[in-house]
C-alpha positions in Angstrom: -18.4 1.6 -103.4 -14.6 1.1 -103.0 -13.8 -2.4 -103.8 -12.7 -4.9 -101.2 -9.1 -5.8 -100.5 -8.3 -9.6 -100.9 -6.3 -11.0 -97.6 -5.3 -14.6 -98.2 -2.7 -16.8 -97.2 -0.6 -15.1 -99.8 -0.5 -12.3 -98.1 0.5 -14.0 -95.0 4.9 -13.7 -95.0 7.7 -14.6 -92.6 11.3 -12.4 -92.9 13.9 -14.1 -92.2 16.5 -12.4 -89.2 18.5 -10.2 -92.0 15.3 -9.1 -94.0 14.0 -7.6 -90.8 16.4 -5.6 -89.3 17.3 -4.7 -93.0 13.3 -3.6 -93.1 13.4 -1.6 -89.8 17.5 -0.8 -88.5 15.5 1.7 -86.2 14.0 -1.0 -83.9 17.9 -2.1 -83.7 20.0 0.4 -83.9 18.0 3.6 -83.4 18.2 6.7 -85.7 20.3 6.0 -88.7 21.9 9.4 -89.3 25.4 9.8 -91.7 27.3 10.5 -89.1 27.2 14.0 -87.7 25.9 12.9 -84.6 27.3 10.7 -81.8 24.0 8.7 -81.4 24.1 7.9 -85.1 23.6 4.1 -86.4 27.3 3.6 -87.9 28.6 4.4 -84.6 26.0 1.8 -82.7 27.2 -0.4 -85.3 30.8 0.0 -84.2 29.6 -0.2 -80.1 28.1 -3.5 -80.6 30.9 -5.1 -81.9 33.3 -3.5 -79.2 30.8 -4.4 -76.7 31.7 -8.1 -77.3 35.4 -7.3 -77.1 35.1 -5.4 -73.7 33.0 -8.1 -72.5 36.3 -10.5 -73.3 38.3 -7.9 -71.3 35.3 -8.3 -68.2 35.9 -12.0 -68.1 39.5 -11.6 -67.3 40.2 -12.4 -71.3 42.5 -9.6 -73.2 44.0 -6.9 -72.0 44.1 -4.7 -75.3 41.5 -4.2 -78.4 42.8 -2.3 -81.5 40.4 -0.4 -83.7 41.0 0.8 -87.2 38.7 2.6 -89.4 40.3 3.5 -92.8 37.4 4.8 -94.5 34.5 3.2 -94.8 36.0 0.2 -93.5 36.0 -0.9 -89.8 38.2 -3.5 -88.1 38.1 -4.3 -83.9 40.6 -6.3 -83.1 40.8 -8.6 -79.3 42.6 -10.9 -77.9 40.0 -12.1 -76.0 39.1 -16.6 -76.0 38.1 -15.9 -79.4 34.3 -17.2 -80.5 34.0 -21.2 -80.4 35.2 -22.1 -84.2 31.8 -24.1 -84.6 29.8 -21.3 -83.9 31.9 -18.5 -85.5 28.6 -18.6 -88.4 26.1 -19.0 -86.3 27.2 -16.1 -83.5 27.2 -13.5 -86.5 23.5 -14.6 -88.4 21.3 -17.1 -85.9 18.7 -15.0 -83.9 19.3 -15.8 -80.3 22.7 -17.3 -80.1 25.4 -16.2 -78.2 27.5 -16.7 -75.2 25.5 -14.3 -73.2 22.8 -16.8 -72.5 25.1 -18.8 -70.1 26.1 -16.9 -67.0 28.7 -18.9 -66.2 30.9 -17.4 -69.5 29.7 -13.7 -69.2 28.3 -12.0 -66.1 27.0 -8.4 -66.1 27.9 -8.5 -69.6 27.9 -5.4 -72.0 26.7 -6.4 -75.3 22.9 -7.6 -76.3 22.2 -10.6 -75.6 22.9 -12.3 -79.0 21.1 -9.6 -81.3 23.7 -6.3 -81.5 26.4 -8.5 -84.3 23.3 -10.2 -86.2 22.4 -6.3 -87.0 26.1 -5.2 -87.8 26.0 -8.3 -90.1 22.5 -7.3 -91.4 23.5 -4.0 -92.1 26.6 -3.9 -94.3 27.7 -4.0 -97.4 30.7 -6.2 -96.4 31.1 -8.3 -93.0 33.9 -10.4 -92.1 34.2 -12.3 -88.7 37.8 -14.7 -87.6 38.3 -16.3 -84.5 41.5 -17.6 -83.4 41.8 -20.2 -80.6 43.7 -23.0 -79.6 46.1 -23.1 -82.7 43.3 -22.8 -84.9 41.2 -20.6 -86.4 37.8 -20.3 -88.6 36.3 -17.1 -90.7 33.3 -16.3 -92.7 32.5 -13.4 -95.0 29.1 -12.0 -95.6 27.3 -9.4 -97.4 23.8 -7.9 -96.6 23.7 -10.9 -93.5 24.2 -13.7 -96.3 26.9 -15.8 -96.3 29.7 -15.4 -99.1 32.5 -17.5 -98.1 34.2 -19.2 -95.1 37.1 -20.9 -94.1 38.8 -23.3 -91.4 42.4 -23.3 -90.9 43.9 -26.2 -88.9 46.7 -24.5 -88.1 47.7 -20.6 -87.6 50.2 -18.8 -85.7 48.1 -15.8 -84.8 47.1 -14.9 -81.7 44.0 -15.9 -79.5 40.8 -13.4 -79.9 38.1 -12.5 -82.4 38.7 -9.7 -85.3 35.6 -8.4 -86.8 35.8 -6.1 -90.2 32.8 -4.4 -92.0 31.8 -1.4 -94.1 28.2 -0.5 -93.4 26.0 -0.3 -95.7 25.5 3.2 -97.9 22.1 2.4 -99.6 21.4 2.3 -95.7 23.3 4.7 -94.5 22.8 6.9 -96.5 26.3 9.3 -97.7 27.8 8.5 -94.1 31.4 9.6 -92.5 32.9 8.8 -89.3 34.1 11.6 -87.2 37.2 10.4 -84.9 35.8 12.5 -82.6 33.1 10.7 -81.7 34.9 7.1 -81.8 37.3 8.8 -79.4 34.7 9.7 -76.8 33.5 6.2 -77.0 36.2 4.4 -76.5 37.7 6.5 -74.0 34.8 6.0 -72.0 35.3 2.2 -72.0 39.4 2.9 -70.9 37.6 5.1 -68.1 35.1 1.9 -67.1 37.4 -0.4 -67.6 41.3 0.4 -65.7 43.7 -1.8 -67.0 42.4 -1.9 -70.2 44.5 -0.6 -73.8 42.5 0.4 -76.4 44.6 1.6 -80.0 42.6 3.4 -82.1 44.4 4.3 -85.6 47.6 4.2 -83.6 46.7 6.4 -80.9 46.8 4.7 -77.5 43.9 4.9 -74.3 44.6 4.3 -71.3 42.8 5.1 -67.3 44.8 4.5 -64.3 41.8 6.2 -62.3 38.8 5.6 -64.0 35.6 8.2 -63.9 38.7 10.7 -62.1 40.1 10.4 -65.3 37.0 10.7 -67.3 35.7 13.9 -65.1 39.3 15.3 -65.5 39.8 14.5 -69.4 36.0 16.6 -70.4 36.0 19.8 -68.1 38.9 22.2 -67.1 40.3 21.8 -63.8 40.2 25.4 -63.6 36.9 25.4 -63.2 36.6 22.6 -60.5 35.3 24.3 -57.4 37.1 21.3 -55.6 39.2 18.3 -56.4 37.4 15.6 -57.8 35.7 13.3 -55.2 36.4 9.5 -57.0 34.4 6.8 -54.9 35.0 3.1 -55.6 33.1 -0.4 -54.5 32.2 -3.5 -54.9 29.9 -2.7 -58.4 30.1 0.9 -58.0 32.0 4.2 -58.9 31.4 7.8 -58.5 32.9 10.9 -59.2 32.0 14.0 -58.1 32.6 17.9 -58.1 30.8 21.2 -58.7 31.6 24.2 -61.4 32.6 26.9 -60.5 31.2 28.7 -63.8 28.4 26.2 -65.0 24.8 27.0 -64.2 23.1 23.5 -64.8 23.7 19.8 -64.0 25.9 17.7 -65.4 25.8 13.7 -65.6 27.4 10.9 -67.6 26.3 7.7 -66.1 27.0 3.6 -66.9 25.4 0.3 -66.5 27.9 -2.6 -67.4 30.0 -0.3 -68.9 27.1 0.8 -71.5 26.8 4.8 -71.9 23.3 5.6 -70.1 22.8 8.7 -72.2 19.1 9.3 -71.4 19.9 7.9 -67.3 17.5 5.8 -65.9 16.8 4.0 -62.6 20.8 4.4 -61.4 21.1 8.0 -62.4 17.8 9.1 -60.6 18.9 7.0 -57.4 22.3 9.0 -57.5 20.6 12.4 -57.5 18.4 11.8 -55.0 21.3 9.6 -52.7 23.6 12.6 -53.5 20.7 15.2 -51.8 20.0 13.1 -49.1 23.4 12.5 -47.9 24.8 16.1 -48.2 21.5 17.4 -46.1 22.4 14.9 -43.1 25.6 15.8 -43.1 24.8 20.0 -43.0 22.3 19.1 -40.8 20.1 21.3 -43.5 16.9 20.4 -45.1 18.7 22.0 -48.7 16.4 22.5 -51.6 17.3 19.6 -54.2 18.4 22.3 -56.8 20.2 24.1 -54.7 22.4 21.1 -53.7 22.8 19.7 -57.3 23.0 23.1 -59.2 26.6 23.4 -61.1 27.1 19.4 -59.8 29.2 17.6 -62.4 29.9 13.8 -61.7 29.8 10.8 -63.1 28.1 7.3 -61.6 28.9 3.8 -63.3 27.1 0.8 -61.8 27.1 -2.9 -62.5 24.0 -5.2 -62.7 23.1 -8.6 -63.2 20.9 -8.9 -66.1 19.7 -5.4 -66.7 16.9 -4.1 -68.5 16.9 -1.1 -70.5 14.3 0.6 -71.9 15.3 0.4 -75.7 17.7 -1.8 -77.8 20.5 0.6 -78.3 20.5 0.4 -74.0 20.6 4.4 -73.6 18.2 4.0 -70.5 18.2 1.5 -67.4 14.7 0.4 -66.7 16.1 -2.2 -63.9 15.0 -0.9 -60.6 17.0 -4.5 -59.1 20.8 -5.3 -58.8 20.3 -8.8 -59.3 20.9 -11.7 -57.1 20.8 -10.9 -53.4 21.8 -7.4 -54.0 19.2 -4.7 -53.2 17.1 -2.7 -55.5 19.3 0.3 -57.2 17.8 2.9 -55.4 19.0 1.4 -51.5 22.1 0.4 -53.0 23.5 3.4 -54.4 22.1 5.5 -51.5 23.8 3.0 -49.0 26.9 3.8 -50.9 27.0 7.3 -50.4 25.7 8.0 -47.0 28.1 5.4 -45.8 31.6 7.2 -48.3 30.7 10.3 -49.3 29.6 11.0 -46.0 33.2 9.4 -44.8 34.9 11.7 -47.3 33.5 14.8 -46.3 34.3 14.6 -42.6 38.0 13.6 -43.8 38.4 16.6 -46.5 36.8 20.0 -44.2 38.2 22.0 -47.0 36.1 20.4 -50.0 33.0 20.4 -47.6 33.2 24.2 -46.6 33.7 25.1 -50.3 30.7 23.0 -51.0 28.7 24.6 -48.6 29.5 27.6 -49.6 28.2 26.6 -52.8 24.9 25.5 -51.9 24.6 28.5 -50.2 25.4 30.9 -53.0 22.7 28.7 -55.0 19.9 29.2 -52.5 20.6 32.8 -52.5 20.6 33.5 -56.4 17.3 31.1 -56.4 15.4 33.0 -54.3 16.9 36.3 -55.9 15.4 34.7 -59.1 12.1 33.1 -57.8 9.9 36.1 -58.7 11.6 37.2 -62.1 11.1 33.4 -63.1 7.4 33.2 -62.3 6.6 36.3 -64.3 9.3 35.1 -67.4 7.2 31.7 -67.8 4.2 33.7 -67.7 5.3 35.8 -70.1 6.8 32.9 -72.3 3.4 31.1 -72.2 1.5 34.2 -73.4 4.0 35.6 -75.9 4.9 31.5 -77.8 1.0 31.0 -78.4 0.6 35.2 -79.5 3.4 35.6 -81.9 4.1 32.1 -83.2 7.6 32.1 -82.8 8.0 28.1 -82.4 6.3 26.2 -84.8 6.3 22.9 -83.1 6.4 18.7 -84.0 4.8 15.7 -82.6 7.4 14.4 -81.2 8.8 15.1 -77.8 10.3 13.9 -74.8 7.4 12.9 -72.8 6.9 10.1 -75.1 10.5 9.2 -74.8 10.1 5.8 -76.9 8.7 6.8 -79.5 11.3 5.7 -82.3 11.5 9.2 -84.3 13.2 10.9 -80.6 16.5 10.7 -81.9 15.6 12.4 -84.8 13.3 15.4 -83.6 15.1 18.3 -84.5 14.8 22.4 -83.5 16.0 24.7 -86.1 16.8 28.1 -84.8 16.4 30.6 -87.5 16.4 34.2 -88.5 13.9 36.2 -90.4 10.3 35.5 -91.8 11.1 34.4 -95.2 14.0 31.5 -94.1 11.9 30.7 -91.3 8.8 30.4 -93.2 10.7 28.6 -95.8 12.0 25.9 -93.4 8.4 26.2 -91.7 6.6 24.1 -95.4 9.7 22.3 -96.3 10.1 20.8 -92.9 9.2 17.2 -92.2 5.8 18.2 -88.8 6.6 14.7 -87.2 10.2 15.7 -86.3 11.3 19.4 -87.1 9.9 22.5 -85.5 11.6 25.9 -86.1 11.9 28.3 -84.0 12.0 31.8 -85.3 14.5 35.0 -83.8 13.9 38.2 -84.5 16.7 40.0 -85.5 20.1 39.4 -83.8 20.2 37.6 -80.5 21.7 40.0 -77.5 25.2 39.0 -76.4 25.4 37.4 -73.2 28.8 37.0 -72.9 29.7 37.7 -68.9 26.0 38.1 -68.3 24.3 36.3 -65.0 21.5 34.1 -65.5 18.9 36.6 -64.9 19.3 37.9 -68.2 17.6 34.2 -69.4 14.4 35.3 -67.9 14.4 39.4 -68.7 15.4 38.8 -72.2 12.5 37.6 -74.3 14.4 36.4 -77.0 16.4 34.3 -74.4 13.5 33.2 -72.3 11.1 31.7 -75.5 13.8 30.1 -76.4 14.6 28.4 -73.0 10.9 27.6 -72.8 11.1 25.9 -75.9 13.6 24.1 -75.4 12.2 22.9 -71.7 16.0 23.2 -70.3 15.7 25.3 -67.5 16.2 22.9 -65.2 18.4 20.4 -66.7 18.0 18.2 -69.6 16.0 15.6 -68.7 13.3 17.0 -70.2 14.7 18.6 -73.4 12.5 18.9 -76.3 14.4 17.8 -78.8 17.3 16.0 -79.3 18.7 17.7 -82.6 19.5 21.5 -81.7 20.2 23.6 -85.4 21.2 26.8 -86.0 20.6 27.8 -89.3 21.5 31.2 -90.5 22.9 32.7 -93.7 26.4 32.3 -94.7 27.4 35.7 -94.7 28.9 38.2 -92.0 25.6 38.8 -90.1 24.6 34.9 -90.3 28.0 34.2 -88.5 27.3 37.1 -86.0 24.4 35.6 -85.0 26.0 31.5 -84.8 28.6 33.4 -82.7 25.5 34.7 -80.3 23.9 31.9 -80.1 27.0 29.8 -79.3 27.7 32.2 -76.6 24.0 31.7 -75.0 24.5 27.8 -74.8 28.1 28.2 -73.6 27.1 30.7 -71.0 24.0 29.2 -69.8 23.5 25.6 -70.8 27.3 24.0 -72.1 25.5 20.4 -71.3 23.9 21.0 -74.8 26.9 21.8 -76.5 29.3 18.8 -74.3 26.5 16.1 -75.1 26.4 16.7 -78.8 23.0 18.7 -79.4 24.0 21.6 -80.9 25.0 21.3 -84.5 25.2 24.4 -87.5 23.1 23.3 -90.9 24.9 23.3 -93.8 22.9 24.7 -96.5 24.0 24.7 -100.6 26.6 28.4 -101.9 25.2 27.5 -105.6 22.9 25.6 -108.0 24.3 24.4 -110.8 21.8 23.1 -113.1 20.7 22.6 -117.1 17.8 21.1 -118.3 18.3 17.6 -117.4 20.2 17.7 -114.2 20.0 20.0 -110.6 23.4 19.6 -108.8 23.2 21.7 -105.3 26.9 22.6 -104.3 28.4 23.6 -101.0 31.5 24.3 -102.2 33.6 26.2 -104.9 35.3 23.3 -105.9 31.7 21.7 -105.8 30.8 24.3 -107.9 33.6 23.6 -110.3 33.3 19.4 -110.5 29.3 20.6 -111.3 29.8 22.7 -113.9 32.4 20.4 -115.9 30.2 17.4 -115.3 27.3 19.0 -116.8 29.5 20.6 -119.3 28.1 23.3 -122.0 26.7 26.4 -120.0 25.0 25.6 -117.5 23.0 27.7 -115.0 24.7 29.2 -112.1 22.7 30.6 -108.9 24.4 31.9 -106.1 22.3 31.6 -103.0 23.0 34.9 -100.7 20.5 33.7 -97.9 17.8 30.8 -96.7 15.1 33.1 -97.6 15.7 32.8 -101.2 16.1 28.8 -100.9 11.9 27.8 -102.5 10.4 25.4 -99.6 10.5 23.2 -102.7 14.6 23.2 -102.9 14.6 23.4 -99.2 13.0 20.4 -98.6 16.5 18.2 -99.9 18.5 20.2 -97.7 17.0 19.3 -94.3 15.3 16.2 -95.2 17.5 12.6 -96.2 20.5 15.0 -97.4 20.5 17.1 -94.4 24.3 18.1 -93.6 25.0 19.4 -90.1 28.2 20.4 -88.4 28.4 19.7 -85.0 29.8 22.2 -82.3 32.1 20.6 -80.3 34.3 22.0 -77.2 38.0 22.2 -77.5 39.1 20.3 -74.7 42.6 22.6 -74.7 40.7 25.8 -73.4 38.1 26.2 -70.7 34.4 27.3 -71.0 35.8 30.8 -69.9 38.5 31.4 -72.2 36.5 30.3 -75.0 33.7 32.5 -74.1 37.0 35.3 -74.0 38.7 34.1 -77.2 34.8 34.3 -79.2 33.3 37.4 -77.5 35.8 39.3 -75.9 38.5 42.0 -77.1 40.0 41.5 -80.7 43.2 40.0 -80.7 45.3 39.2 -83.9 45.0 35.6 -82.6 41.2 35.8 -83.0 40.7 37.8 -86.5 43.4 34.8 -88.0 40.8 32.2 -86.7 37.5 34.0 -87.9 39.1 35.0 -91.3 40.7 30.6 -91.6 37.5 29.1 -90.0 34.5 31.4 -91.0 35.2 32.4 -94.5 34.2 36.2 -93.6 35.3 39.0 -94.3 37.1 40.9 -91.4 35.3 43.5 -90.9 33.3 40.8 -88.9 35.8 41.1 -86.2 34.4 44.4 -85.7 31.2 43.8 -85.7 31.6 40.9 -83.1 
């Protein structure tokens, strides 16, 4: 008989504000990550803390915010009214406190009501907050959310606002780096919310005279704009609008208070359907929803009193109000656009005729499709449960809070013995692999029809559950993982080509990411150093010294499940794929997959550490 577990009063404790968000960052800050993803924690950490500067900027307080990150080490910068010097302690480390509770200082605010700089605090290693206001200012430094030091000066010369410095912390955050490119999407898209706003980051200068024109304009080639941009202002609204001419699927970036709605919401689902609505009463034509929307890229930013998102890190809108006398989000936003899109159209014939035209060509390649589709999902029903090709986790998208989301991850594999080696090193909660056999077709200049016919293609569509868009995709972590050798690259270069030719939204959203896995072990009989590098190689063999052993790895499959487990567990290292804004969808899908040119073989043989005779095998 097992004995019986004592609960007393002893076991009865209270944390303190910095021991639980220490305890569980997730419930803060969502996934914590090391920085290869936008939606990682170092980079929430840096959004709350520009939150409260942009928030200033709302007020009519500030014009410009400068951002540094040297580093480790992240400074923001405003010039905002700077944070009451009495309070400059308290605002940084007191559970709810903060300005945002009064609406008379911030209305429709950004940043968390008193909670999103408690967990910046909280979270690193080294935290400094100063406030400058009124010829005075007041500091305090912290570490781990405790105070180490503060200061009041009487008198300073430096300018109204708030600067905010911190490194977070890397027993945390676990071997983290910040990719600029990521920090620049971010804060452009605050420039873009916010016109008349500067924001300096490491010297470089944003700026948006036009808003979501600009934001519509800066992330897809106006090559590939069917028409010019429709750009739709009011009183607590803005839209953009246009269709690809290229693109197959939807695509949406939407705001609430200037916060990035990555996952929608309430506002995003309103626009959609406002959007259908008002382009079938002005054609006159009961359109299928698809039809209409299909190639659609736009952007909608609202503002709300008060909203209420559906998790802390405020990536979807829950609120189905405005606030105050304002109508629910759904009226408003479609009163918006029957009454000025529906104004534009009749004013611009040109963009409408090209639309319809559009819409047209859609209903004609759907109903072209409609039977092939039916027998595809048939198909990919019958042949995922048969030959096993996705090995599935628990977590998904139709349990969208769960708090592992952000980290369930689809590793895209070759062969039995990497796949199967992935398969019992793999954490079930989170990772599922899905398994290709042999090398993936190319689809460069293909239609879409090739999705359904090939099976390769169509299982993996299935799995992914991105047929029609990505609201309802799987898994938020997309990973190839394939040898690093010349076939290994063929095949990243195929599969690139699928989600570039099909489904870019993956790749422009940040899902799709290549894993990094170990060139050598270098290891004697005290220490195992796994090295990604020759110079890793190198620093591993003179820091173990004497003779080590050297094992080149030529493949996954000859990783053990037991060594494979480090590699896309807590030390996972991923490179993201990321568009070059400089070249179109088209040309890239040209410069990749279409006839050698010497311009080409230089960037393979600099970038992909082949040999050339890749260049004729691609």
């Amino acid at each position: 008989m097992s004995q019986e577990t004592k609960y007393t009063e002893d076991n009865i404790r209270s944390l303190d504000w910095k021991e639980h968000i220490r305890m569980r960052p997730g419930m803060y800050i969502g996934k914590l990550g090391d920085g290869s993803s936008a939606d990682d924690g170092i980079y929430i950490l840096l959004k709350e803390v520009i939150d409260n500067s942009i928030d200033e900027f709302v007020m009519g307080s500030g014009k410009s915010i400068e951002v540094s990150i040297q580093g480790e080490k992240v400074t923001v910068r405003d010039f905002g009214r700077g944070i009451p010097l009495g309070k400059v302690v308290d605002v940084v480390s007191k559970m709810n406190t903060g300005g945002k509770y009064d609406s008379k200082a911030f209305k429709k605010s950004v940043g968390l009501n008193g909670v999103g700089t408690k967990a910046v605090n909280a979270l690193s290693s080294f935290f400094k907050v100063e406030s400058t206001r009124e010829g005075k200012s007041a500091s305090a430094e912290f570490s781990k959310g405790e105070l180490q030091n503060q200061e009041l000066l009487e008198e300073t010369s430096r300018r109204k606002g708030t600067k905010v410095s911190f490194i977070p912390d890397e027993t945390i955050f676990k071997k983290y780096k910040f990719r600029n490119e990521y920090v620049a999407k971010m804060l452009k898209n605050y420039v873009y919310l916010n016109t008349g706003l500067t924001i300096i980051f490491n010297g470089e200068k944003y700026f948006s005279d036009n808003g979501l024109k600009d934001l519509l304009e800066d992330y897809n080639s106006k090559d590939d704009m069917l028409y010019p941009i429709i750009h739709l202002k009011g009183h607590d609204i803005e839209v953009a609008i246009t269709h690809s001419k290229t693109q197959y699927s939807e695509e949406y970036h939407s705001f609430v208070n200037g916060q990035n709605t990555t996952q929608g919401g309430t506002h995003l689902a309103a626009f959609r359907e406002a959007f259908v609505k008002t382009i079938r009463e002005f054609y006159g034509k009961n359109f299928e929803s698809s039809d209409v929307r299909k190639s659609i890229i736009s952007a909608v930013a609202i503002k709300v009193t008060e909203p209420v998102f559906e998790s802390q890190t405020k990536t979807k809108l829950g609120s189905t109000d405005m606030g105050g006398d304002l109508p629910t989000v759904r009226t408003f936003i479609n009163d918006f656009l029957k009454t000025h899109l529906d104004n534009y159209l009749h004013k611009n014939p040109e963009t409408a005729e090209k639309l319809l035209r559009k819409i047209m060509q859609a209903e004609r390649e759907r109903k072209e499709l409609s039977g092939i589709r039916k027998l595809a999902k048939d198909r990919a029903k019958k042949s995922s449960l048969h030959n096993k090709k996705l090995r599935d986790c628990r977590v998904h998208l139709d349990d969208i809070k769960h708090e592992n989301y952000l980290d369930s991850t689809l590793f895209i594999t070759e062969g039995d013995s990497a796949s199967g080696s992935i398969t019992k090193s793999r954490n079930v909660n989170t990772q599922a692999v899905f398994s290709l056999k042999g090398k993936p077709l190319n689809s460069y200049g293909l239609s879409k029809k090739i999705v359904y016919e090939n099976e390769e293609f169509n299982l993996l569509q299935a799995a992914l559950n991105i047929e029609d868009g990505l609201d309802e995709l799987r898994y938020n972590n997309i990973v190839i993982a394939t040898d690093a050798d010349v076939d290994g690259m063929h095949i990243r270069l195929l599969l690139i080509t699928f989600f570039l030719q099909f489904f870019p939204e993956l790749i422009k959203e940040g899902h799709l990411y290549i894993l990094e896995t170990p060139l050598f072990r270098v290891r004697d009989k005290k220490e195992t150093v796994y090295c990604y590098s020759e110079e890793e190689k190198q620093a591993a063999m003179e820091k173990l010294r004497g003779k080590p052993e050297i094992t080149r790895f030529k493949g996954l499959g000859e990783i053990s499940p037991n060594e494979f487990v480090h590699f896309i567990g807590d030390d996972i290292r991923l490179d993201p794929v990321m568009l070059d804004k400089e070249m179109s969808i088209e040309q890239m899908l040209e410069f990749y997959m279409g006839k050698n040119t010497p311009d080409r073989q230089k960037f393979i043989i600099d970038n992909l550490k082949v040999e050339l005779d890749i260049v004729e095998e691609v």
